[in-house]
C-alpha positions in Angstrom: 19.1 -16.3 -38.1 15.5 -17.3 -38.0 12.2 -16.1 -37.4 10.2 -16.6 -34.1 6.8 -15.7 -34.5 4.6 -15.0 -31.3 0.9 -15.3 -31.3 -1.6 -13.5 -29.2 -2.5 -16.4 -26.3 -5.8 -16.8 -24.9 -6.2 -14.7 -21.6 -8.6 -16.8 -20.1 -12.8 -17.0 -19.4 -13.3 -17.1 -22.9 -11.7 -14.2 -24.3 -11.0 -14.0 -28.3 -10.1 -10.3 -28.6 -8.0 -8.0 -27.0 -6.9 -4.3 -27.3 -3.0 -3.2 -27.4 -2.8 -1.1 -24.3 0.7 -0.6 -24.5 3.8 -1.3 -26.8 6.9 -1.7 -24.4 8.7 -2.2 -27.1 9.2 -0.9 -30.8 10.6 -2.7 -34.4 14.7 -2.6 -34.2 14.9 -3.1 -30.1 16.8 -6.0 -29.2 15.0 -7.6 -26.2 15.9 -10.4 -23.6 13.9 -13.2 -22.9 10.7 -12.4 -20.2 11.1 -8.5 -20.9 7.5 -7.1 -20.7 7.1 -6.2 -24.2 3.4 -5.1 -24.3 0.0 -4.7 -22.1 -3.2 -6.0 -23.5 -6.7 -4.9 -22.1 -9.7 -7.5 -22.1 -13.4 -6.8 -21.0 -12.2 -8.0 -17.5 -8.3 -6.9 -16.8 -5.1 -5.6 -18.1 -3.0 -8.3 -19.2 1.1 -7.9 -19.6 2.5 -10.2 -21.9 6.9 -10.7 -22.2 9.1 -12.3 -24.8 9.2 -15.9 -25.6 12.6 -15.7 -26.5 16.0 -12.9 -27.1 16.1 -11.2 -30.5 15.1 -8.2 -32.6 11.7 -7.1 -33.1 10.9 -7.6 -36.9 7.0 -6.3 -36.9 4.3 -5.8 -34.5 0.6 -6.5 -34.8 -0.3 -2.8 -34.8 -0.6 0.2 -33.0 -1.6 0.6 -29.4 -5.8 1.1 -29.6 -5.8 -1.6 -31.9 -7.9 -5.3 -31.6 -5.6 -8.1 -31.9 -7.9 -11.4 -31.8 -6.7 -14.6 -29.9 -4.5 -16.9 -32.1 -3.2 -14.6 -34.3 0.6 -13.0 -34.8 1.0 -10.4 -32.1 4.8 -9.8 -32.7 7.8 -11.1 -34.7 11.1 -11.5 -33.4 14.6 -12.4 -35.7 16.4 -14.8 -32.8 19.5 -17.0 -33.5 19.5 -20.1 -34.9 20.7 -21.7 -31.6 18.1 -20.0 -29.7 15.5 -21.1 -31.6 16.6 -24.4 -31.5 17.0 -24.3 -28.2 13.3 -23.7 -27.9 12.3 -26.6 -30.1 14.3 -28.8 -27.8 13.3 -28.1 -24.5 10.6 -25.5 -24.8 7.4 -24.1 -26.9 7.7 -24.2 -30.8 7.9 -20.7 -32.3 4.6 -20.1 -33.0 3.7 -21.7 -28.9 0.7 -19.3 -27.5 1.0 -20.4 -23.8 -1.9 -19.2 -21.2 -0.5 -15.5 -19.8 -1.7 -14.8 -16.3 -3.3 -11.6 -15.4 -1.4 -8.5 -14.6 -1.8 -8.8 -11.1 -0.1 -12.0 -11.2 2.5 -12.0 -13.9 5.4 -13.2 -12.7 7.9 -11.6 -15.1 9.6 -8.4 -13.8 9.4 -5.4 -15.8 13.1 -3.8 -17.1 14.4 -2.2 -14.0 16.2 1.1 -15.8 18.7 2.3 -13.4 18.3 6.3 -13.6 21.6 8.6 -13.4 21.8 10.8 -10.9 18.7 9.3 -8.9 20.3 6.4 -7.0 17.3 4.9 -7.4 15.9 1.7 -10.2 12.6 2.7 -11.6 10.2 -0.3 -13.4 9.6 0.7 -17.3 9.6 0.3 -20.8 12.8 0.5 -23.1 10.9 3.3 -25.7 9.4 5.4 -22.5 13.7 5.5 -21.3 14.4 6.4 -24.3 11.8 9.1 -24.8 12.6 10.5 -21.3 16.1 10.8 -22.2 15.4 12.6 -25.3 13.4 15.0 -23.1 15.3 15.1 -20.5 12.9 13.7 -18.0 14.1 12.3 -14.7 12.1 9.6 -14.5 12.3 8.7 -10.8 10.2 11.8 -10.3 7.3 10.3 -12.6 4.4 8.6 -10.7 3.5 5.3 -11.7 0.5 3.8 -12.3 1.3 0.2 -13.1 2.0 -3.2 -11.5 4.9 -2.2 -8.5 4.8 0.9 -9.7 5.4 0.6 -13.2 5.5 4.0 -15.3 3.4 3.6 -18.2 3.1 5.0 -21.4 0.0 7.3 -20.0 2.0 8.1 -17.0 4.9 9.9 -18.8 2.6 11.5 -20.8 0.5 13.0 -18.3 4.0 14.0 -16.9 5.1 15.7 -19.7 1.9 17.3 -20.1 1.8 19.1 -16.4 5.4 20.7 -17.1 7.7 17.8 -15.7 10.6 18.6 -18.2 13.9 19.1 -17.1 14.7 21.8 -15.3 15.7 24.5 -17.2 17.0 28.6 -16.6 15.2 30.7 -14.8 13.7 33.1 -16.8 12.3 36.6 -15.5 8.5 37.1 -15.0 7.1 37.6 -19.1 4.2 38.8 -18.0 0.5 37.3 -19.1 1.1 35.8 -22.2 -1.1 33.8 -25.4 -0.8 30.1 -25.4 -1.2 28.0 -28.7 -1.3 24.6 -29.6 -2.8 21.4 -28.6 -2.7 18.1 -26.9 -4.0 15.2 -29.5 -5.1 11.6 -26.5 -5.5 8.8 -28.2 -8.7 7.0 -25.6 -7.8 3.8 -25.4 -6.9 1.1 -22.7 -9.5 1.4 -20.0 -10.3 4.8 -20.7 -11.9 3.5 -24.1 -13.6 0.8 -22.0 -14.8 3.1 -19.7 -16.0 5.6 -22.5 -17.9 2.6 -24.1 -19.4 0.8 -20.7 -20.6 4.6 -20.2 -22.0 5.2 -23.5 -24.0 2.3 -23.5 -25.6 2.2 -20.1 -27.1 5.8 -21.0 -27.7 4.6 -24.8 -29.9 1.1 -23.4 -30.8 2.3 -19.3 -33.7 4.9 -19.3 -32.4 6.4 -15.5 -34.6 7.1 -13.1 -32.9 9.8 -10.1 -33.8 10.5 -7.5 -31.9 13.3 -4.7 -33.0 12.9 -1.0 -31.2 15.2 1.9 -30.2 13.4 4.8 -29.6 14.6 8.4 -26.3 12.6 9.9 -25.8 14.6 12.7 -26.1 11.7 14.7 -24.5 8.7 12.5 -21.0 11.5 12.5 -21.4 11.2 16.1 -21.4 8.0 16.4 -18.5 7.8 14.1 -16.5 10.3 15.8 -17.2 8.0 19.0 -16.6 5.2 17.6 -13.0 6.9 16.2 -12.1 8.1 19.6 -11.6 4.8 21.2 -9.2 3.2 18.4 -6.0 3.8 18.6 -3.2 6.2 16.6 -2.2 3.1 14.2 -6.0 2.2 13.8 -7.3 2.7 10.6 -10.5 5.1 11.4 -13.9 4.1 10.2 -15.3 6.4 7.4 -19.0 7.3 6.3 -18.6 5.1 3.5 -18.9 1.8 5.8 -21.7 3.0 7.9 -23.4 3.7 4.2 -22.8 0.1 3.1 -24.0 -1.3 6.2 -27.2 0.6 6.1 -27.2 -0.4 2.2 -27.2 -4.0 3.1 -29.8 -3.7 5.5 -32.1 -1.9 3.6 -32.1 -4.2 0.4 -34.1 -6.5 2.6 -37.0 -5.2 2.1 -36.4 -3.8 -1.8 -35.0 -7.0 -3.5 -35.6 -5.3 -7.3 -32.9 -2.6 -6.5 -30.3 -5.8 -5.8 -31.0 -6.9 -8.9 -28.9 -8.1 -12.7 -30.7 -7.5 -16.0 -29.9 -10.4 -18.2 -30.9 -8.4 -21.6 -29.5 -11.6 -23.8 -32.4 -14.1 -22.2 -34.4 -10.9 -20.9 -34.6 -12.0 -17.0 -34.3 -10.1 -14.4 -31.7 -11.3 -11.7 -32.7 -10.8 -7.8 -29.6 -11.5 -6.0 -29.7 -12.7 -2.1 -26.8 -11.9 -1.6 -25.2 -7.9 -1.4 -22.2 -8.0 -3.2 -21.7 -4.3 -2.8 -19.6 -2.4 -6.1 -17.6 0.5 -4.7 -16.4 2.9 -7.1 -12.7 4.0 -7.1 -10.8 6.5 -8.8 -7.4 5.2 -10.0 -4.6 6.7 -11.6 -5.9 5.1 -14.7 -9.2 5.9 -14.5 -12.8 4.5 -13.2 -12.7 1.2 -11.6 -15.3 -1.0 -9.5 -14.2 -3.1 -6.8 -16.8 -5.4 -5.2 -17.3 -6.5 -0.8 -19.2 -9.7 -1.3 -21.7 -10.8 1.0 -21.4 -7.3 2.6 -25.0 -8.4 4.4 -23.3 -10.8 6.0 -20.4 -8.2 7.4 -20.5 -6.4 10.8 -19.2 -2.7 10.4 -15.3 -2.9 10.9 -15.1 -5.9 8.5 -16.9 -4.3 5.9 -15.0 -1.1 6.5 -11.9 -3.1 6.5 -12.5 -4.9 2.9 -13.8 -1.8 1.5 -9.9 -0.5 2.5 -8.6 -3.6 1.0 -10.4 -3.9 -2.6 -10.4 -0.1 -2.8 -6.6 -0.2 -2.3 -6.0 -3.5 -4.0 -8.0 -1.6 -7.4 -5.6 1.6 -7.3 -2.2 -0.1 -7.3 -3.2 -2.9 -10.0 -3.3 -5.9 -7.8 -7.4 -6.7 -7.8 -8.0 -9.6 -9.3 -10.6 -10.3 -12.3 -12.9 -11.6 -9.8 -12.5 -8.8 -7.4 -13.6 -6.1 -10.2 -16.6 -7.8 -11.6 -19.9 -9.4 -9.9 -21.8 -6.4 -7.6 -25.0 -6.6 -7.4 -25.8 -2.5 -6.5 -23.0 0.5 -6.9 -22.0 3.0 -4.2 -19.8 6.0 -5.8 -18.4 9.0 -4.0 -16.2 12.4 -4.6 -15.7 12.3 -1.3 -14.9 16.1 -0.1 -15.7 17.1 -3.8 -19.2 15.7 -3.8 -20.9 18.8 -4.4 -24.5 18.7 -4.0 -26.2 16.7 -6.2 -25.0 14.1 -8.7 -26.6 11.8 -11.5 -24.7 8.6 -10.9 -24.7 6.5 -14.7 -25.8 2.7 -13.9 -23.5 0.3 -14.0 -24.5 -2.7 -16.0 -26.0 -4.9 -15.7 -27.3 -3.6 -12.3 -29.8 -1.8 -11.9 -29.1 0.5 -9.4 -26.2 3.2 -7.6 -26.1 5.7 -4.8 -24.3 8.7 -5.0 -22.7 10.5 -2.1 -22.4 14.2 -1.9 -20.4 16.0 0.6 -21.4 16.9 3.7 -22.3 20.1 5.1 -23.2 22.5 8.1 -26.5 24.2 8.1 -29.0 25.8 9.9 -31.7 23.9 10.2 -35.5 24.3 12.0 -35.4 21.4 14.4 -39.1 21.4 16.8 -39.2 25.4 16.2 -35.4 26.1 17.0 -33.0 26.7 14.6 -29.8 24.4 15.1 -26.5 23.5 13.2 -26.9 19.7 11.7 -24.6 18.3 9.1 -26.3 17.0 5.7 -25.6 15.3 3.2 -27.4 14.4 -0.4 -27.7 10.9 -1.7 -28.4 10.9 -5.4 -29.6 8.0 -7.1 -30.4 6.4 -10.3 -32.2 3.3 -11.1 -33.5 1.4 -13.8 -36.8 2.5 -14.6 -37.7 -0.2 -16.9 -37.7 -2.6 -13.7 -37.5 -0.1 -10.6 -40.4 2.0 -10.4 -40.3 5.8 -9.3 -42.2 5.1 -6.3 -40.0 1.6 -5.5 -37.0 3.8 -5.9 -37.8 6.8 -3.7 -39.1 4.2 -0.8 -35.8 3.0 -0.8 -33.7 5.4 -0.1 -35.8 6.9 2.0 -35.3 3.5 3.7 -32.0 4.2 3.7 -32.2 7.8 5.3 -34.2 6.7 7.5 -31.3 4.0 8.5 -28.6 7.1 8.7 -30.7 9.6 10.4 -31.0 7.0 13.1 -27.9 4.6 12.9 -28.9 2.1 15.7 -31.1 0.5 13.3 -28.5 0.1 11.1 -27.5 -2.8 13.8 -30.8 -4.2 14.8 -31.2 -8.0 13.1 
């Protein structure tokens, strides 16, 4: 027996730190060669790493929240002589740190578990099986938030938090009753990087927001229009794509609010180009996919790549360069957009619009009350580099594009 000692590999555009997302394995399993054994998170992607060779885990680096920097031992495994030999021969020496693609394209299959009394394979780790089992979770029924589907270590906890136990005797109606105890969440994986992306846009950004009610009576119109003629199997164009068209236009003439702060040589960026950031709720929490070039897009292809990076950012599959680079922000709780907002910066822009919901009202229109639907855009910009005045006269641009869309279209 021998030992084979695998060392955290670099994960590419200069990385030399990276956080344990995930342990897919634990000290004692007894892995095959290629089994996923963890998921590390860099600044820029999730990253899911599988064994070098067959054998026992010995020792791990540490626990999942923890920093492991590039080069040093991530995991230990006890392999047979033969094995290891093997691997000098024709392969990596044991202590080989070979480049790991991103998740997105790892090439290595996670474990397929097959599930009893499911008829069904489900993608997973060895200690999340063995942890359903002990709970007696089916875990075919758990939604998963990884690459094909994957069921990580978040995922069965969520699921064991809402009640997804096995099912047990029915038990007659106990009436209202105390509850006691507590959840403990360890924040860490993206959640950590969102918390700490948050933190220090508010902690270094002095926002500047600004609210302004918009009339799109007309722009629904024209969507509904527009929606009408496509066919049953046509995806149907949303107010999002008419918003980042009229985005696009309007940064024409407001080239600060399509801008980067460079804080390390203390430049401000004005970008050409609109690479538009669209922010996406995902099952593991706040992500931003980019359009680029959206001011070069007419409306059904940017509607059509806002589908495709929005979809490509909740199932895991958007690339690094696909969730970095926009220029300005658009973020939206769609029917739970309430009316007003105060969208957080995303760095290092320097601007993002907030959509609220739309709504019915009456509304005094030449001395006649009528029914017009509105909807609130709430802002925030940089005020160190946008000024209050330059910020309102932009998105009063914008309104001005949405209230009446066939401007949106003019060259």
């Amino acid at each position: 027996m021998s030992e084979y000692v695998f060392k955290l590999p670099d994960l590419g555009e200069g990385t030399v730190e990276a956080e344990i997302a995930e342990w897919m394995v634990r000290v004692g399993d007894v892995v095959a060669e290629e089994d996923p054994i963890c998921a590390m998170l860099t600044d820029k992607a999730a990253v899911e790493l599988t064994a070098p060779v067959s054998g026992k885990v010995v020792s791990v680096a540490g626990e999942e929240g923890d920093t492991v920097a590039v080069g040093t031992p991530l995991i230990v495994f006890e392999t047979e002589g033969a094995a290891t030999e093997a691997k000098k021969e024709g392969g990596p020496t044991p202590t080989h740190t070979p480049d790991i693609p991103t998740m997105a394209a790892t090439s290595a299959a996670p474990i397929q578990a097959e599930q009893p009394g499911t008829g069904g394979k489900v993608l997973t780790s060895p200690s999340i099986r063995a942890r359903a089992r002990e709970k007696g979770v089916d875990l075919a029924q758990v939604p998963g938030s990884g690459p094909r589907g994957r069921i990580l270590k978040a995922d069965f906890e969520a699921y064991v938090a809402a009640g997804g136990t096995a099912p047990a005797a029915a038990k007659a109606p106990a009436g209202l009753q105390q509850r006691v105890g507590s959840t403990e969440i360890k924040v860490i994986g993206l959640r950590r990087k969102i918390a700490e992306r948050m933190a220090a846009s508010v902690r270094e950004i002095p926002h500047f927001s600004y609210v302004e009610e918009v009339d799109v009576t007309a722009l629904e119109s024209l969507r509904e229009h527009l929606n009408a003629k496509k066919s049953a199997d046509d995806p149907k164009l949303t107010p999002l794509a008419f918003l980042g068209l009229a985005v696009a236009r309007a940064l024409r003439d407001f080239p600060k609010c399509n801008a980067h702060y460079d804080s390390g040589r203390n430049v401000l960026v004005q970008h050409e180009a609109v690479h538009l950031g669209i922010a996406t709720q995902t099952a593991e929490g706040l992500k931003v996919p980019v359009v680029r070039h959206a001011e070069s897009m007419g409306l059904e292809a940017l509607a059509a790549e806002i589908r495709r990076v929005s979809a490509a950012a909740r199932d895991n599959t958007a690339t690094r360069e696909e969730l970095s680079g926009s220029t300005i922000t658009i973020t939206s709780l769609g029917k739970l957009g309430g009316i007003v907002s105060t969208p957080i910066i995303n760095q290092p822009e320097v601007g993002i619009i907030g959509v609220n919901k739309m709504l019915e009202r009456p509304v005094v229109v030449g001395g006649r009350i009528e029914v017009r639907t509105l909807m609130n855009l709430s802002s925030s910009f940089d005020h160190r580099f946008v000024d209050g005045y330059e910020g309102a006269a932009m998105i009063q641009a914008l309104k001005e594009l949405l209230e009446e869309p066939a401007l949106i279209f003019m060259p």
